[in-house]
FIVO-757558 format. One line per 8 residues: number of its first residue (from 1); their letters; for each residue y, x, z of C-alpha. Coordinates in steps of 0.001 Angstrom, whole numbers. Layout:
residues N
NUM	a	Y,X,Z; ...
//
This chain:
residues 109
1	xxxxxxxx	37238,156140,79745; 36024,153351,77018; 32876,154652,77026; 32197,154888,80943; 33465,151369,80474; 30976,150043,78162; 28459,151605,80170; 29262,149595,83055
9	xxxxxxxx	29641,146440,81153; 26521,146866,79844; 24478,147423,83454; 26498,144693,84399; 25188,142296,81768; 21404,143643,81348; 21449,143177,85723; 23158,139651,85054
17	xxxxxxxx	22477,138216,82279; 18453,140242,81145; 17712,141967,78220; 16471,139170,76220; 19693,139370,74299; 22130,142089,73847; 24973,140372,75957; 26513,143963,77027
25	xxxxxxxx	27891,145131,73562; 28353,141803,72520; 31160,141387,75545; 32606,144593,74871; 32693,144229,71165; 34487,140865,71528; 37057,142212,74287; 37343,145475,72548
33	xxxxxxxx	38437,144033,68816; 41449,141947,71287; 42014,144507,72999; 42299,146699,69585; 44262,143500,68371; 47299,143620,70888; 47649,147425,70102; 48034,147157,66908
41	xxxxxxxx	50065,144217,67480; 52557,146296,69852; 52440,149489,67726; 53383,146651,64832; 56004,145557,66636; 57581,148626,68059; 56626,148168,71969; 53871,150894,71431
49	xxxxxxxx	54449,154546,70429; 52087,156216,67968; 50875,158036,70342; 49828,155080,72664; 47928,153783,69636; 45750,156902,69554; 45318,156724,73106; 45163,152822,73722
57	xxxxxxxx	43142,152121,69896; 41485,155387,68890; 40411,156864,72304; 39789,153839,74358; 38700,151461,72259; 36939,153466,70086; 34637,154381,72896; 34600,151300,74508
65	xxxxxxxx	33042,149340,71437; 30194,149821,69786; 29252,149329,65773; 25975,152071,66092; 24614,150160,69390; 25038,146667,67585; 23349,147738,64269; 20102,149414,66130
73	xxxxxxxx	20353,146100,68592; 20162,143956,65466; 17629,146072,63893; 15457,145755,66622; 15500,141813,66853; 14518,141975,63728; 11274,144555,63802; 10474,142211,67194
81	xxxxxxxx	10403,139151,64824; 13314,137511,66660; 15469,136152,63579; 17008,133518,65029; 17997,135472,67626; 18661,138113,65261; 20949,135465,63468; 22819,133858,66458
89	xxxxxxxx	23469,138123,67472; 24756,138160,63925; 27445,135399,64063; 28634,135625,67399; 29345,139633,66622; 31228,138753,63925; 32876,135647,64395; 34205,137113,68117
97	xxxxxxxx	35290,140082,66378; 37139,138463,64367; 38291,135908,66564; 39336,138418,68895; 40895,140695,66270; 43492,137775,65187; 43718,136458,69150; 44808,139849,70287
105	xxxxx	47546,140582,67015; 49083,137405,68207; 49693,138275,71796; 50169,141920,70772; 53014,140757,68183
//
């Protein structure tokens, strides 16, 4: 299921938004690490089974983000010459990550 749902975030981006920029696995990078976030907060807290962390963390987010698609994306930015776009790609990945990472503990816990 993650990974029919990055699919269709990502048509829904590249339709909306172009393919200048990767905007489709930077969204569901950034809602997947808060949505990895709150279960790991739950599971943390008791309010989520093991077993809804394999399902919920492991199988749906797993598929639903993307660390392969983001390092080729990158790459390619890069081989097109593009390094400030390359850059801004860069930070936003991992500053949303992480954002979202400690966002989604805090309403998990």
């Amino acid at each position: 299921m993650g990974s029919i749902a990055r699919y269709g975030v990502g048509e829904w981006a590249q339709r909306s938004l172009g393919s200048a920029f990767p905007y489709g696995t930077l969204l569901v990078n950034a809602v997947g690490s808060i949505a990895l976030g709150v279960v790991l907060g739950m599971t943390a807290t008791g309010r989520l089974p093991a077993g809804g962390k394999l399902l919920l963390g492991t199988g749906f987010c797993g598929g639903f983000t993307t660390f392969s698609t983001f390092s080729v994306e990158t790459i390619a930015l890069l081989q097109k010459q593009e390094l400030g776009l390359a850059a801004v790609y860069l930070a936003l990945s991992l500053g949303l990550g992480f954002a979202g990472a400690a966002i989604g503990l805090a309403l998990g816990r």
